[in-house]
MITORKOL-992024 format. One record per residue (C-alpha): x, y, z; residue in three letters. Coordinates in steps of 0.1 Angstrom, whole numbers. Example, Ala and Ser with C-alpha at 12.3 -4.5 7.8 and 13.67 -1.06 7.14 Angstrom:
       x       y       z   kenu
     123     -45      78    ALA
     137     -11      71    SER
//
This chain:
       x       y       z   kenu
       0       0       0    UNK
      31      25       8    UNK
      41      22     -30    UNK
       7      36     -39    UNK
       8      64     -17    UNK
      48      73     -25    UNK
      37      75     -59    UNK
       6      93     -50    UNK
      27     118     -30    UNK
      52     126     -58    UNK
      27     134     -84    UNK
      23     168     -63    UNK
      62     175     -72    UNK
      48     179    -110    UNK
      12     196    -106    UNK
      23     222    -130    UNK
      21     194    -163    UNK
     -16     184    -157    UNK
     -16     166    -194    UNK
      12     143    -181    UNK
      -9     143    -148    UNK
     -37     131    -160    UNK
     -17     100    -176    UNK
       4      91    -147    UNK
     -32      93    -123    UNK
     -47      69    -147    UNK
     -16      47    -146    UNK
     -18      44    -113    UNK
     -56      31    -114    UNK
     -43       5    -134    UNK
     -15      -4    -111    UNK
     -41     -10     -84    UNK
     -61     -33     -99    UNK
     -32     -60    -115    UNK
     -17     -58     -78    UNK
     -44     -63     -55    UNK
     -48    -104     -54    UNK
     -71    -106     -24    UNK
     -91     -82      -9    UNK
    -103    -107      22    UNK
     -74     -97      40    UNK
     -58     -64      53    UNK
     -23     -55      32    UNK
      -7     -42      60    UNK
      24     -17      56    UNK
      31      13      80    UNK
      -6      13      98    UNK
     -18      17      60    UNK
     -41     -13      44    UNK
     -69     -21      21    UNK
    -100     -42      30    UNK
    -130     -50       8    UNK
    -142     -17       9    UNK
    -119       7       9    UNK
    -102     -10     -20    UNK
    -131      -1     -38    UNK
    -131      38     -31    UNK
     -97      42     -36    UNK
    -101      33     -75    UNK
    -129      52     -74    UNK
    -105      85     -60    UNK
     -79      81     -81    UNK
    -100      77    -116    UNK
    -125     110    -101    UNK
     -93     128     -94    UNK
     -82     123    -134    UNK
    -114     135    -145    UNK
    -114     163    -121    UNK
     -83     173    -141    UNK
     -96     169    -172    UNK
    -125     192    -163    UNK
    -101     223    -157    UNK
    -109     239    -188    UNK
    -115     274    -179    UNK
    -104     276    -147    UNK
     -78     306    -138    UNK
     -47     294    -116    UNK
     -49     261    -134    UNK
     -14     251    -112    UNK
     -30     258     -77    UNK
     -64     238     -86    UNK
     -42     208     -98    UNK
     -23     211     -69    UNK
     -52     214     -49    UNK
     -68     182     -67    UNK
     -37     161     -61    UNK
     -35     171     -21    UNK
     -71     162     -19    UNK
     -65     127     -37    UNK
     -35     116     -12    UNK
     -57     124      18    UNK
     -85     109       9    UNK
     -59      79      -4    UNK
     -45      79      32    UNK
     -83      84      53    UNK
     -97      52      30    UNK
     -69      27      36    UNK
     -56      39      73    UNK
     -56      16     101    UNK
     -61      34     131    UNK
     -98      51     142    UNK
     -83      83     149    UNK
     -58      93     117    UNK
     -95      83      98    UNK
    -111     106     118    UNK
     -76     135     115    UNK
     -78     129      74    UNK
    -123     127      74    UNK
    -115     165      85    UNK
     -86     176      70    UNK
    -105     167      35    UNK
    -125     194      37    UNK
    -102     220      35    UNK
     -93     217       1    UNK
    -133     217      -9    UNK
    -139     246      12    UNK
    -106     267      -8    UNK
    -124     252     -39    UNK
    -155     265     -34    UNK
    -148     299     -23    UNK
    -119     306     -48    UNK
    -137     291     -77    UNK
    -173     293     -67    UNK
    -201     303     -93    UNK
    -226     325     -77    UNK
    -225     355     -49    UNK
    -236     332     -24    UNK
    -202     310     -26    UNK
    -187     324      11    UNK
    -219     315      27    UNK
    -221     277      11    UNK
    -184     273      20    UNK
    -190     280      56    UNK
    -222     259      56    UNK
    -204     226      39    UNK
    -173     238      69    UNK
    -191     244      99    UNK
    -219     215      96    UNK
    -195     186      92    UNK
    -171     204     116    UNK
    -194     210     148    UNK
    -214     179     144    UNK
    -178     156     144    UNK
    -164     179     170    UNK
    -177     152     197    UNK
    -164     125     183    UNK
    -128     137     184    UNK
    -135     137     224    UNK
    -153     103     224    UNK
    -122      87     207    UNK
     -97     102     235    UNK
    -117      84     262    UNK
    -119      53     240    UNK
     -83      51     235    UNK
     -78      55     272    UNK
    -100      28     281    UNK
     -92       2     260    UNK
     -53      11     249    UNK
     -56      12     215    UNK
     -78      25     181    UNK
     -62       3     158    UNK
     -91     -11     133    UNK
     -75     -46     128    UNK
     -83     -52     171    UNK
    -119     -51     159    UNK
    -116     -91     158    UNK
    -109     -95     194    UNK
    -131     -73     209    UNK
    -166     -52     200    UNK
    -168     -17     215    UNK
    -190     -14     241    UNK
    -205      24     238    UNK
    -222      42     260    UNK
    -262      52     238    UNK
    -253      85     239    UNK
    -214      77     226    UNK
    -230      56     196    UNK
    -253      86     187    UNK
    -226     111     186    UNK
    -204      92     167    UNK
    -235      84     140    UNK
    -243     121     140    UNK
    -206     129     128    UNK
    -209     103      97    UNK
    -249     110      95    UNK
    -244     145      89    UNK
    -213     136      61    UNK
    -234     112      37    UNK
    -258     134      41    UNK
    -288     120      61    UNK
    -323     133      53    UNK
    -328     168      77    UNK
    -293     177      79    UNK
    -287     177      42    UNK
    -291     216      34    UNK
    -250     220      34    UNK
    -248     199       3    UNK
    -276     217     -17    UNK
    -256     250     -12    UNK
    -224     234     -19    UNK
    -231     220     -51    UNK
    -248     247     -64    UNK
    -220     272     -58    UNK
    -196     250     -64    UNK
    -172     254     -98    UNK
    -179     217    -118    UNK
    -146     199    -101    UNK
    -159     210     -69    UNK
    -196     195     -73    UNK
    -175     161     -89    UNK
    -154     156     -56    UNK
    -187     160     -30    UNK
    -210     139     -53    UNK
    -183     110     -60    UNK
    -160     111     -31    UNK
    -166     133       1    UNK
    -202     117       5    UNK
    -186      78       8    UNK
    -162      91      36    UNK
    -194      89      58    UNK
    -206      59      42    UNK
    -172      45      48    UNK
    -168      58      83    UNK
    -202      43      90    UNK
    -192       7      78    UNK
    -160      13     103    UNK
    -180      23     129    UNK
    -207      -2     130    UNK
    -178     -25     126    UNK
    -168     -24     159    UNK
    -199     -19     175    UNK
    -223     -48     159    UNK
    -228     -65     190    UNK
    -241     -33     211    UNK
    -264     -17     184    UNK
    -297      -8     198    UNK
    -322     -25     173    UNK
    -351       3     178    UNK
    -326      27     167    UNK
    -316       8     135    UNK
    -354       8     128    UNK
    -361      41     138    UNK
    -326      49     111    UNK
    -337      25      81    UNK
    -375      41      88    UNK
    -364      82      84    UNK
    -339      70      54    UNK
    -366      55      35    UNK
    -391      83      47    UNK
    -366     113      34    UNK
    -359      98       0    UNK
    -393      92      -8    UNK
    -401     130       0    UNK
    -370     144     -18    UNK
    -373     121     -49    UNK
    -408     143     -54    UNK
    -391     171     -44    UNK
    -371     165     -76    UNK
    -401     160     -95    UNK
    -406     199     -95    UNK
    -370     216     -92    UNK
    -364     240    -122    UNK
    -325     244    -113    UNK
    -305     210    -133    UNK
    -277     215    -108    UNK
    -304     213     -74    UNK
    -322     182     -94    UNK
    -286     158     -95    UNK
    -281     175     -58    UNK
    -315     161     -41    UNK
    -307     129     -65    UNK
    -278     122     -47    UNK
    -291     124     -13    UNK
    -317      98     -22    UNK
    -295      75     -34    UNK
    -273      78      -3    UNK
    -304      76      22    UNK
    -313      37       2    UNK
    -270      32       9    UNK
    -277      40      43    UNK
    -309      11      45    UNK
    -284     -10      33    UNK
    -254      -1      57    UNK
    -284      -5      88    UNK
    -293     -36      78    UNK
    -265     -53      89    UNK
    -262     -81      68    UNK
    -238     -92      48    UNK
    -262     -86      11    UNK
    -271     -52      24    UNK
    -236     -42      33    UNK
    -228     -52      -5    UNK
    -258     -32     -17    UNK
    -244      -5      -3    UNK
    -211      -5     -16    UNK
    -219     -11     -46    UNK
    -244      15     -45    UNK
    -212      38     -32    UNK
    -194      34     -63    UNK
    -220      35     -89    UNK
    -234      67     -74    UNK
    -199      84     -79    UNK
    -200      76    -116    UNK
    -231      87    -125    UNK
    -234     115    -101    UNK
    -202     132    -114    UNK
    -209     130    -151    UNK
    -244     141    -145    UNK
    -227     172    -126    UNK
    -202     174    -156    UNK
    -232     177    -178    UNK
    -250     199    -162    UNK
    -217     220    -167    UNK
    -213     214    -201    UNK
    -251     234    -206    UNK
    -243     261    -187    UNK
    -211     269    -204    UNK
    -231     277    -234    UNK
    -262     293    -218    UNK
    -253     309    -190    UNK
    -280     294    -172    UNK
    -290     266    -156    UNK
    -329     268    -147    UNK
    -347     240    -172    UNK
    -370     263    -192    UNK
    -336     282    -201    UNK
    -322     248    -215    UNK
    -346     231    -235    UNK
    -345     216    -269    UNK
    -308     208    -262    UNK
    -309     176    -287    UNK
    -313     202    -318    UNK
    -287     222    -306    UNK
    -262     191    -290    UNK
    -272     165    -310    UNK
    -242     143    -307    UNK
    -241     154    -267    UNK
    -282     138    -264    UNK
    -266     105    -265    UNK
    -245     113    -233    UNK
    -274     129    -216    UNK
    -296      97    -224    UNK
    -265      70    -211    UNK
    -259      86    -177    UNK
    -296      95    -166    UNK
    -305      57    -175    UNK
    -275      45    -157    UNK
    -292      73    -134    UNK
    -323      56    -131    UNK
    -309      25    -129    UNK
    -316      10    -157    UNK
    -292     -22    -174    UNK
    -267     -27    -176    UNK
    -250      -1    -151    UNK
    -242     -10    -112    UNK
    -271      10    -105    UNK
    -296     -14    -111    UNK
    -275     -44     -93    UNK
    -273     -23     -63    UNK
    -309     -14     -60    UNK
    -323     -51     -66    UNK
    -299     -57     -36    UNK
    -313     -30     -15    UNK
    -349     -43     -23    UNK
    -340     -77     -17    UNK
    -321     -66      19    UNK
    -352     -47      25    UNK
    -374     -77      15    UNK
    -358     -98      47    UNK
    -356     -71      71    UNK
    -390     -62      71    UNK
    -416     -68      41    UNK
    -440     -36      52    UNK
    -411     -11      41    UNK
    -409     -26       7    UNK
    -435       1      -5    UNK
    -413      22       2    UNK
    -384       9     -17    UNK
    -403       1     -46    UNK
    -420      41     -50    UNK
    -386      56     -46    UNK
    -375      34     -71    UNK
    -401      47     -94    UNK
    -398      83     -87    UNK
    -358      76     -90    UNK
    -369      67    -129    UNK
    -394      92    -130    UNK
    -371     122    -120    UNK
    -343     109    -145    UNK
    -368     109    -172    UNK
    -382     142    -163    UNK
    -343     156    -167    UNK
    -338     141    -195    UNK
    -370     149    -218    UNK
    -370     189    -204    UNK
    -335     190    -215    UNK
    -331     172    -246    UNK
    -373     179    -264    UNK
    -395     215    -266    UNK
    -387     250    -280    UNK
    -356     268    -277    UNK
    -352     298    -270    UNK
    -328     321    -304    UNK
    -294     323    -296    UNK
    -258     325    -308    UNK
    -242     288    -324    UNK
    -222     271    -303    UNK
    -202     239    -304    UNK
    -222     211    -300    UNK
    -196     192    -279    UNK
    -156     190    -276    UNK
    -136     156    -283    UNK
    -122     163    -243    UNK
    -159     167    -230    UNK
    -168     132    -244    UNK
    -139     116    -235    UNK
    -145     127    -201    UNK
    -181     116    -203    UNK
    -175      82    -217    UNK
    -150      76    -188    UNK
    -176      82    -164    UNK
    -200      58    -184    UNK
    -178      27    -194    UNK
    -162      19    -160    UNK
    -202      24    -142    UNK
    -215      -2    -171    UNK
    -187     -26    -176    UNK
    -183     -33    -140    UNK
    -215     -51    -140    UNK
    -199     -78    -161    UNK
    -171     -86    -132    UNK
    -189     -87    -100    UNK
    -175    -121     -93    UNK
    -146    -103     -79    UNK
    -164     -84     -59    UNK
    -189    -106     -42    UNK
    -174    -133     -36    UNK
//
């Protein structure tokens, strides 16, 4: 794992030749997936290791972290967003494959510092400063706690190290458990305390919205599976229900939500909160087909989410706007970009043969065992999930538009971005031997 990570660290050295950047970032992807030859066991070097999920997400961070690169286009101080990109990818790179509770925890925070710099450097709108403190302070105050909890932990039991966690199961005080669950809860996000993300992403420059759809939201997913980990044995089953119950409850509401949202950029926003509140069913479950739901779920969400954010971009560019009655009739204007728009709002809506679809009839099936009078639930935001997709998708690409200036239809770097987002979400689905077994 230290190879990775020495590697990782010396890309910084050369932020200043982002085409030879992106190459080497996608090298590394590679390298990670002809070296890893079993994922059932920790690879342990210097406290840093991979397990079956973080293995996962840290492919996922370094092929985000390329297109993030390819996505600086337009950006002014191209050198200090690279280098910004790059310090963002080794800490995430060191929070998903560290083996001690509290350097997760150091990293989980230290991540958002380069978001925050993002946002208010390279922000869109007037309201960037406020959104930057919003996405800060939320995640900040409500994992404040848990930096405490973890000193007493350490001094009761002598040690956080996350491979102890099969000799003993931490026994938390209620109030302990909560705290901790509030600090992840509030980082996926969970349905009540999700307004940070909505003013994130929408004042967010495209790179920005790309990292906090794909990446940032699976540290709390991640941190979760960690968490619950360790304290399986002592989990309060009327809170689990009481969890699963609001997650279902919240999605349901904001998949309708999306139903009438007129901004593009506020529509892939709400979408990704319901997709994260069916990971977090999955993740409260606690069994072993949920789990897998779940991180599956974590992965195919980054895909789609980021290119659907990337798109979004791609509109605005050319309109200057990004409310849905200002972009209609997009396929007479982007024909060759409709085709992009149709692949990642059905691998959106989860339709074959993307990830998607596996990881929602593993949700439904979970949810099926745990308790059969919440499969309504399931199944109708699973409907409003393809109704919302198809909603984006006909408002954009049919009706009138409005006269205005030509403009390129699409670049050869746009699509290449775009397919890169689409071909590793739909050719996964062909090895998922690997990872279930």
């Amino acid at each position: 794992m230290m190879k990775f990570l020495i590697f990782s660290l010396m890309l910084i050295m050369i932020c200043k030749k982002i085409n030879f950047l992106q190459n080497l970032i996608f090298l590394l992807s590679f390298l990670m997936i002809f070296n890893i030859s079993d994922l059932n066991h920790y690879l342990i070097s210097m406290n840093f290791g991979l397990n079956f999920y973080s293995y996962g997400l840290i492919m996922l961070v370094f092929w985000i972290s390329g297109l993030m690169l390819l996505s600086m286009k337009f950006v002014s101080n191209k050198y200090i967003c690279s280098f910004l990109i790059l310090l963002l990818m080794n800490i995430l790179l060191i929070t998903f494959s560290n083996l001690n509770f509290f350097l997760f925890y150091l990293f989980f925070e230290i991540s958002l510092m380069p978001t925050f710099i993002m946002i208010i450097y390279w922000g869109l709108g007037n309201q960037r400063i406020l959104a930057s403190y919003y996405f800060l302070f939320y995640t900040m105050i409500f994992s404040l706690p848990m930096m405490l909890i973890l000193f007493d932990l350490d001094y009761k039991f002598g040690s956080l190290s996350l491979l102890l966690n099969k000799y003993y199961s931490l026994n938390l005080e209620y109030m302990y458990l909560i705290m901790m669950l509030v600090c992840f809860l509030v980082k996926v996000p969970f349905y009540l305390i999700h307004s940070w993300l909505l003013k994130a992403h929408v004042e967010a420059p495209v790179f920005g919205s790309m990292i906090l759809a794909s990446l940032l939201l699976k540290l709390g997913g991640y941190g979760m599976l960690l968490l619950l980990n360790l304290v399986y044995d002592y989990f309060n089953e009327n809170l689990k229900n009481n969890l699963i119950l609001i997650s279902l409850m919240g999605s349901l509401i904001l998949s309708m939500i999306c139903m009438c949202q007129i901004d593009l950029k506020i529509l892939v926003a709400y979408s990704s909160i319901v997709h994260m509140g069916m990971m977090l069913c999955g993740i409260f479950s606690m069994m072993k087909l949920g789990i897998l739901g779940s991180y599956l779920m974590m992965i195919s969400h980054g895909f789609s989410s980021s290119g659907l954010f990337y798109l979004v971009n791609i509109n605005y560019e050319r309109l200057n706007s990004r409310l849905i009655y200002m972009n209609k009739g997009m396929m007479s204007l982007m024909p060759s970009m409709s085709l992009m728009w149709f692949m990642l709002c059905s691998s959106n809506m989860a339709a074959p043969f993307s990830m998607n679809l596996v990881s929602e009839i593993f949700l439904i099936i979970i949810i099926m065992i745990y308790n059969i009078k919440l499969l309504i639930l399931m199944i109708l935001i699973c409907m409003f999930s393809f109704l919302y997709s198809l909603y984006l998708f006909s408002w954009v690409q049919h009706g009138k538009f409005m006269k205005m200036n030509k403009f390129s239809s699409g670049k050869l770097l746009e699509f290449l971005n775009l397919l890169l987002h689409w071909i590793p979400l739909n050719i996964m689905i062909f090895n998922l031997n690997m990872m279930i077994s």
